[in-house]
TORKOL-4160 file (C-alpha; in steps of 0.2 Angstrom, whole numbers, padded with zeros to 4 digits, m for minus):
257
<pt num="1" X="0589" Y="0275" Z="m0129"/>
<pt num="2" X="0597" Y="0284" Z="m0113"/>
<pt num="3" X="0591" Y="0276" Z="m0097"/>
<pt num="4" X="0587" Y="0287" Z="m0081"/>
<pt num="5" X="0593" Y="0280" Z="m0066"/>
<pt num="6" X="0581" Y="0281" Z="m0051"/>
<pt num="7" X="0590" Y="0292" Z="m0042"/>
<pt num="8" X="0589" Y="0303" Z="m0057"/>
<pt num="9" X="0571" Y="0300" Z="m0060"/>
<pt num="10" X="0566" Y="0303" Z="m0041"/>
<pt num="11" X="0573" Y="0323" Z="m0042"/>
<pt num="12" X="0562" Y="0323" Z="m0059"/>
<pt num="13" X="0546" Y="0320" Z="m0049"/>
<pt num="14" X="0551" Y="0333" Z="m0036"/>
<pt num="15" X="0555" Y="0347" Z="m0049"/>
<pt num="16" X="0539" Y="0341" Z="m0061"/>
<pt num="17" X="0539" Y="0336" Z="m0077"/>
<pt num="18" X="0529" Y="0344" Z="m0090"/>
<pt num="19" X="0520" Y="0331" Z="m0104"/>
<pt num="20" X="0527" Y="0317" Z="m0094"/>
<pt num="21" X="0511" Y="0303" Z="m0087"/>
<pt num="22" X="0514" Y="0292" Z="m0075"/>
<pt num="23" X="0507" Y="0273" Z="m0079"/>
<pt num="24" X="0505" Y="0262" Z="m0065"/>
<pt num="25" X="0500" Y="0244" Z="m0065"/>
<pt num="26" X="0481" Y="0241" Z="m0065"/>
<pt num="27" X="0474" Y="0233" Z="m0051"/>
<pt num="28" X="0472" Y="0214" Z="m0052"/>
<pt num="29" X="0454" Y="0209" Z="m0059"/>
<pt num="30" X="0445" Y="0200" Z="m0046"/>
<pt num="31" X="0440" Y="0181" Z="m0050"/>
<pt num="32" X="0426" Y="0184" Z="m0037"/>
<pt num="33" X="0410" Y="0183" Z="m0047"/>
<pt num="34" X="0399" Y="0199" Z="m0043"/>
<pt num="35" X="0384" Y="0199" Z="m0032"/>
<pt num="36" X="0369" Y="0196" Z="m0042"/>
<pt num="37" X="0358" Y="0211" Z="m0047"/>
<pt num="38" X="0344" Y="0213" Z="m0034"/>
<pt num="39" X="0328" Y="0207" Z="m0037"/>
<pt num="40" X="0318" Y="0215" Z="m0049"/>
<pt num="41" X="0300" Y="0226" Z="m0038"/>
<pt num="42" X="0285" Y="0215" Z="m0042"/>
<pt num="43" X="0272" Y="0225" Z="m0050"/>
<pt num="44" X="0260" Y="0237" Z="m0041"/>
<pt num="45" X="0243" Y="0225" Z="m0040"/>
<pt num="46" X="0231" Y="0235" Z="m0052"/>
<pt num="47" X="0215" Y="0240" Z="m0039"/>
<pt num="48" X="0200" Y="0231" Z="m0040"/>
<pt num="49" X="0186" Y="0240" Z="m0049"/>
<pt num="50" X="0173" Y="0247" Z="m0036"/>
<pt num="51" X="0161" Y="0235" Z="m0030"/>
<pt num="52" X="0145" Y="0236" Z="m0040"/>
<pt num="53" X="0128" Y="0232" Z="m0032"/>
<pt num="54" X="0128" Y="0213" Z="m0030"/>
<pt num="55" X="0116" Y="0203" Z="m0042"/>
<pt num="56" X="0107" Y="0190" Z="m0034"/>
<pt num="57" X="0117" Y="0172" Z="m0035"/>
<pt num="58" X="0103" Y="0163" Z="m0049"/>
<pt num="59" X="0094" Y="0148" Z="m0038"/>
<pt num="60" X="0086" Y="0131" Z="m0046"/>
<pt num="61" X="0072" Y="0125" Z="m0037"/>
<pt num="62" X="0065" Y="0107" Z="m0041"/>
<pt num="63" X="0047" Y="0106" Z="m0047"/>
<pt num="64" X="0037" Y="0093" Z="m0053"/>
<pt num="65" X="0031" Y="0095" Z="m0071"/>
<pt num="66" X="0015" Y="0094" Z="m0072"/>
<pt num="67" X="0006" Y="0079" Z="m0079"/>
<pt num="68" X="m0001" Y="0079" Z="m0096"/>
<pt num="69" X="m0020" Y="0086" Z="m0099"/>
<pt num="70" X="m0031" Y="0080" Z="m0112"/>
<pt num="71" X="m0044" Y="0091" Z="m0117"/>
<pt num="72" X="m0060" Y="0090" Z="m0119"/>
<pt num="73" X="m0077" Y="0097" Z="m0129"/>
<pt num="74" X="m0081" Y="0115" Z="m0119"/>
<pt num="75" X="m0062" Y="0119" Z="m0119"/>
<pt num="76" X="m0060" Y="0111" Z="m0100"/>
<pt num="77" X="m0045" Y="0103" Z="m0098"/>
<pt num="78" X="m0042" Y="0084" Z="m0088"/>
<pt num="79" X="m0030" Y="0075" Z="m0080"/>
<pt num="80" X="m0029" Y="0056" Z="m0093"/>
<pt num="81" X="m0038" Y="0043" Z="m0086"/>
<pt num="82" X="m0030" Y="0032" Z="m0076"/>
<pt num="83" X="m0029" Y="0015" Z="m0080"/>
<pt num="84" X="m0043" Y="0004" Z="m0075"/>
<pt num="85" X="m0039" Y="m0016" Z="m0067"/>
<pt num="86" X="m0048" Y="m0028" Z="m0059"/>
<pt num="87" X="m0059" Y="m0042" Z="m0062"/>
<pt num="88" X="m0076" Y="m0035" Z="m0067"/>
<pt num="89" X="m0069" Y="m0014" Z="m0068"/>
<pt num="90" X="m0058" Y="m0018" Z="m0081"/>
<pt num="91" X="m0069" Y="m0027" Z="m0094"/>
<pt num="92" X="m0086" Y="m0019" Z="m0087"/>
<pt num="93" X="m0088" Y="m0006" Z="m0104"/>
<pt num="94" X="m0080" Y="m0018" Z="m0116"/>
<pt num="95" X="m0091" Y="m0033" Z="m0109"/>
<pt num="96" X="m0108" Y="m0033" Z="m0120"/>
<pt num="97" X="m0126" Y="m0034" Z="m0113"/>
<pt num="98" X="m0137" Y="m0049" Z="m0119"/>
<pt num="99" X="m0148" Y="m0043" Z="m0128"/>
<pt num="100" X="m0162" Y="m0052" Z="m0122"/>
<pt num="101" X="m0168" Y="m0058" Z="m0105"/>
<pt num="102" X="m0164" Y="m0076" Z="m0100"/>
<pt num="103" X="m0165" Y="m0085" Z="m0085"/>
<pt num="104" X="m0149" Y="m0082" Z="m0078"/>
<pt num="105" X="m0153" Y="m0062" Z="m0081"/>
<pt num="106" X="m0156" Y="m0048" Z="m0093"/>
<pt num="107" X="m0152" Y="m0033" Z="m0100"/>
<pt num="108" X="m0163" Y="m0022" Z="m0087"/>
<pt num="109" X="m0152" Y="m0017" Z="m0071"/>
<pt num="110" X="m0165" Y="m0015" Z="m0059"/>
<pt num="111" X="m0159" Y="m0006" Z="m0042"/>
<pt num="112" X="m0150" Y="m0018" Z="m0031"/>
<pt num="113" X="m0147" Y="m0030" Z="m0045"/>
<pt num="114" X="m0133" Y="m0041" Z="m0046"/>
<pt num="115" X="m0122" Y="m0041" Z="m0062"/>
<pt num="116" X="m0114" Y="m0058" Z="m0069"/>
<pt num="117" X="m0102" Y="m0060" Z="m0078"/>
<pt num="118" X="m0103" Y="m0075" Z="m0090"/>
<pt num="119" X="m0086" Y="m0084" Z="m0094"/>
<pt num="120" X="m0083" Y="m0100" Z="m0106"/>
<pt num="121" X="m0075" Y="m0115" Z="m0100"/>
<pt num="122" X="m0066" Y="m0128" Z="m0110"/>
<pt num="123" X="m0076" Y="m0146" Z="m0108"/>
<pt num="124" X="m0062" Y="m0153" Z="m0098"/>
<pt num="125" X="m0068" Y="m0140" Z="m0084"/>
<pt num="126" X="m0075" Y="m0151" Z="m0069"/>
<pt num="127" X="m0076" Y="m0141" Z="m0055"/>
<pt num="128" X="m0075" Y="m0118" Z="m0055"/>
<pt num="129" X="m0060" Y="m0114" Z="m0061"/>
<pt num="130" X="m0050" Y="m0094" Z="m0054"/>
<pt num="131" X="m0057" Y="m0081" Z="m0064"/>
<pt num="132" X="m0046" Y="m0069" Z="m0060"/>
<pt num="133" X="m0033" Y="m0072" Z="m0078"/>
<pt num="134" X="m0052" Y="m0077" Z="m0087"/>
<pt num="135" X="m0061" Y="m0063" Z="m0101"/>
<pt num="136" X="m0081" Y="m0061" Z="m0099"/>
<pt num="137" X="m0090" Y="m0063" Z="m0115"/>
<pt num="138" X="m0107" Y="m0060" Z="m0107"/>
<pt num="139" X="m0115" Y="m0047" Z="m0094"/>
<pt num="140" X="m0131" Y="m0050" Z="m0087"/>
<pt num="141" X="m0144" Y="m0043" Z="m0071"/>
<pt num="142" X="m0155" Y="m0051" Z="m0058"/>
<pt num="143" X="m0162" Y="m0046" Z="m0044"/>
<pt num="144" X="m0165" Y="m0066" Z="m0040"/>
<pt num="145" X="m0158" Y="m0082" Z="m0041"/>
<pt num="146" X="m0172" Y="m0094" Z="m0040"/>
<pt num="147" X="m0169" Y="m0107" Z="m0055"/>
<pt num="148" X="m0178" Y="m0122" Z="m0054"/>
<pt num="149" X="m0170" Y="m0138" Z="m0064"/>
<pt num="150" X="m0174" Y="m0137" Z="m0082"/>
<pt num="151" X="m0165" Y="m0140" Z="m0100"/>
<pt num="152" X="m0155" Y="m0123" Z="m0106"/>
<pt num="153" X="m0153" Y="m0122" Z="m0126"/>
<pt num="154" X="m0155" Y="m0102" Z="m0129"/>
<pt num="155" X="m0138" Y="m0099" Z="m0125"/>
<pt num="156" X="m0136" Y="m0080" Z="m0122"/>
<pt num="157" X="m0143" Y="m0070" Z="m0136"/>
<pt num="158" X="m0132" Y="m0060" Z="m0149"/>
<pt num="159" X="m0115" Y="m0066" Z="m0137"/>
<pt num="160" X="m0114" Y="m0081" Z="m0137"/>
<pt num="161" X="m0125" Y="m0098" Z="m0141"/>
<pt num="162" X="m0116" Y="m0109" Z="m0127"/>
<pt num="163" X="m0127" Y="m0115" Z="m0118"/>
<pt num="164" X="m0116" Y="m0128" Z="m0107"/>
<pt num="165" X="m0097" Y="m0126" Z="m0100"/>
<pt num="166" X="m0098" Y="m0109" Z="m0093"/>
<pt num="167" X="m0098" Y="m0100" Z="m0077"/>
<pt num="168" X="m0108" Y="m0085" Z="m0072"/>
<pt num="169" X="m0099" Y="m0075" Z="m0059"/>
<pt num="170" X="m0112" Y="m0063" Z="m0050"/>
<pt num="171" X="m0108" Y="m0049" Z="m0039"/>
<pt num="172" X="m0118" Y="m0036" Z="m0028"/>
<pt num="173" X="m0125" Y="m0030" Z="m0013"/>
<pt num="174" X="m0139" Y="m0034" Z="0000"/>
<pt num="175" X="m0147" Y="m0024" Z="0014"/>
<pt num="176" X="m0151" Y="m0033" Z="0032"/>
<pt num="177" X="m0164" Y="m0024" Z="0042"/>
<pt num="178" X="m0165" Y="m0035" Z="0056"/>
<pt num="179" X="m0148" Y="m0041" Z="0067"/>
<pt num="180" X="m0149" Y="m0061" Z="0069"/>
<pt num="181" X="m0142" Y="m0077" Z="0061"/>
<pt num="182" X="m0147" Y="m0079" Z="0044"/>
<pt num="183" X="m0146" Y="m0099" Z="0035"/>
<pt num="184" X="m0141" Y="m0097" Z="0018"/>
<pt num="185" X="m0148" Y="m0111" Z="0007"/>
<pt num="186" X="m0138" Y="m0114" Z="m0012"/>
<pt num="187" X="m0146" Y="m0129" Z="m0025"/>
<pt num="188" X="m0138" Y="m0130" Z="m0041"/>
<pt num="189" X="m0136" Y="m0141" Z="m0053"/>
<pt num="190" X="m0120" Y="m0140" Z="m0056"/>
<pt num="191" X="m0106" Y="m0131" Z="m0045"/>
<pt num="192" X="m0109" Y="m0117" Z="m0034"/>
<pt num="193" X="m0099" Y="m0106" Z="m0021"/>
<pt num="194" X="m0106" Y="m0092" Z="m0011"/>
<pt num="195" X="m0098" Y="m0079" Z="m0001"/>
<pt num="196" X="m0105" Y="m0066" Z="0010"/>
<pt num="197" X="m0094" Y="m0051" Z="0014"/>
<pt num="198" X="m0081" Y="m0059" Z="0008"/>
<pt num="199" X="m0080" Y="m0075" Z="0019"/>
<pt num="200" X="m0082" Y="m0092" Z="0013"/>
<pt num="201" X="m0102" Y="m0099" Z="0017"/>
<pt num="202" X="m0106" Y="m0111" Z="0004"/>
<pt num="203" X="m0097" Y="m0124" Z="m0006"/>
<pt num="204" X="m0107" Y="m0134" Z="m0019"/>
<pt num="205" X="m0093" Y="m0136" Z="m0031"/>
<pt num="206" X="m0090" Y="m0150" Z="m0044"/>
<pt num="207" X="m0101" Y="m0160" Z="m0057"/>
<pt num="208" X="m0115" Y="m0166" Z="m0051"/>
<pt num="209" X="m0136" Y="m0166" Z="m0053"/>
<pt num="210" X="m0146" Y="m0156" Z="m0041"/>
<pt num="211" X="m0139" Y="m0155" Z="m0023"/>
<pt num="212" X="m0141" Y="m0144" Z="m0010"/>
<pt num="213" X="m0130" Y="m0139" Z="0003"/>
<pt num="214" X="m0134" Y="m0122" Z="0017"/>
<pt num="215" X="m0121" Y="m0111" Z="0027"/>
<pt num="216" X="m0127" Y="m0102" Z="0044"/>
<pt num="217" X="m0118" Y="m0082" Z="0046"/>
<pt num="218" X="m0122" Y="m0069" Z="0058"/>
<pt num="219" X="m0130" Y="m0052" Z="0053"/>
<pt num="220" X="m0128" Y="m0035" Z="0059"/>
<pt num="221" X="m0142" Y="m0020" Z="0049"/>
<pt num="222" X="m0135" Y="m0014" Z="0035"/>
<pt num="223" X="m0127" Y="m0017" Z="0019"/>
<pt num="224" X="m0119" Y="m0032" Z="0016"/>
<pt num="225" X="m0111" Y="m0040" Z="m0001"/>
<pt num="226" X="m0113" Y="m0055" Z="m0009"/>
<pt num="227" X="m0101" Y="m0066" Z="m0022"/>
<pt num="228" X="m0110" Y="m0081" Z="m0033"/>
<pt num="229" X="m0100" Y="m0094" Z="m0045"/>
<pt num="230" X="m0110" Y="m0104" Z="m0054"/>
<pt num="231" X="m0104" Y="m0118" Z="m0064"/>
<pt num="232" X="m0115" Y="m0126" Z="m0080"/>
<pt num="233" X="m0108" Y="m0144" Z="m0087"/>
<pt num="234" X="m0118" Y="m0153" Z="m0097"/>
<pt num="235" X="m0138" Y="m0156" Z="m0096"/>
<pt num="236" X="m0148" Y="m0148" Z="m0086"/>
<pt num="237" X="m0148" Y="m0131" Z="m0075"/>
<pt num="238" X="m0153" Y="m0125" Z="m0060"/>
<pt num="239" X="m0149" Y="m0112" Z="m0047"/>
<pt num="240" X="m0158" Y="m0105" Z="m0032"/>
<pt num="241" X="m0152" Y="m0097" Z="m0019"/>
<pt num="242" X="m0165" Y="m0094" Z="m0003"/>
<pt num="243" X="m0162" Y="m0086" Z="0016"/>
<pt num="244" X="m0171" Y="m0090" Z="0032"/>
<pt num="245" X="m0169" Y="m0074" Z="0044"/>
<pt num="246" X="m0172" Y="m0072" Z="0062"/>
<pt num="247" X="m0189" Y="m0074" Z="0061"/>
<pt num="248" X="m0191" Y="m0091" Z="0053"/>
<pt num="249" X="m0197" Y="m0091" Z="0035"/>
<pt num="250" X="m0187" Y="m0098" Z="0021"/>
<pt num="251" X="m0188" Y="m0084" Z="0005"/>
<pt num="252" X="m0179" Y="m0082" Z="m0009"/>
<pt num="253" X="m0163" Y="m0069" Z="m0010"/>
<pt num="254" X="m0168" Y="m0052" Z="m0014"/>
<pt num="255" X="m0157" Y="m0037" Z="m0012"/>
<pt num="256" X="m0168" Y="m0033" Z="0005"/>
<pt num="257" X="m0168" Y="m0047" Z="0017"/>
């Protein structure tokens, strides 16, 4: 192989040199790493649909649901009844009617009559017992209490054939038509208890034979009530209650003083 010298080669250049290529060395590859491509455009946000006409945001409104109905002959419709309590109104429809008069009461309820209600009592009973956890077995009316002493075998008819150990409770109203004091007057044989408008006027409880004690109460017109325990042990009866009013005379109770 012939070598050119440079000074040869340099004339070469000068003059041209047809079918000859020059090579020079390629540039160093950089160890820089290149930049990192730039961030991808986020997406074009889509346009929200046109706003339609707004529908009303759905409410809940609290009710009370309405109570059950019963119904009834004629196609009306009531409310169930509510439940009945206390002493005489819960027992008052169940409690059955002697059947024939005694002389505590009968079957008749005349207007203004008291009603009693007739309880048994065990024989260790000595004195009126609360009656407010007891069960009637009897109900009865009177429009008087005036029972002189005297034997008791009938018992109450078609209720009951006791005749001893028992207590009548009765309950009712009066009507006052003159203002004044009034002395109240209670025999029995055995206890008794009376109470005017609910306050306390007479104590005559216990075992005992006829005894008689009186209670003194002021009186305005009008109606007034009236609440009567009486309390049979063993032998005989009796039961009268009598009133003296302003004007002096001693009566029976009636249901107008």
């Amino acid at each position: 192989m012939k070598t050119i010298s440079l000074a040869t080669w340099v004339p070469l250049m000068t003059l041209g040199v047809v079918g000859c290529t020059i090579v020079t060395n390629p540039p160093p590859t950089s160890t820089t790493a290149p930049p990192p491509p730039p961030p991808a455009a986020a997406p074009a946000a889509t346009p929200a649909p046109a706003p339609t006409a707004a529908e009303p945001t759905p409410t809940t409104t609290a009710t009370a649901e309405a109570p059950p109905t019963m119904k009834v002959p004629g196609g009306t419709s009531n409310p169930p009844p509510k439940s009945r309590t206390g002493l005489l109104g819960n027992v008052t429809r169940r409690v059955p009617v002697v059947a024939t008069d005694t002389i505590f009461g009968g079957k008749e309820k005349k207007e203004g009559a008291l009603e009693g209600q007739v309880y048994l009592l065990p024989r260790s009973m000595t004195s009126l017992p609360d009656l407010s956890a007891q069960t009637p077995v009897a109900r009865l009316y009177t429009d008087s209490l005036n029972i002189d002493s005297q034997d008791f075998r009938t018992g109450f008819p078609d209720v009951t054939r006791r005749f001893e150990y028992f207590v009548i409770h009765y309950a009712g109203s009066f009507a006052v038509t003159a203002a004044g004091t009034y002395t109240f007057k209670l025999i029995s044989d055995d206890g008794s208890r009376l109470r005017i408008d609910n306050i306390p006027v007479i104590n005559n409880d216990g075992v005992h034979e006829v005894t008689e004690k009186t209670g003194v109460l002021a009186l305005a017109p009008g109606n007034h009530t009236i609440s009567l325990d009486y309390f049979q042990a063993q032998k005989n009866v009796a039961l009268k209650l009598l009133v003296t009013g302003p004007d002096g005379l001693e009566r029976p109770w009636s249901p107008k003083l």
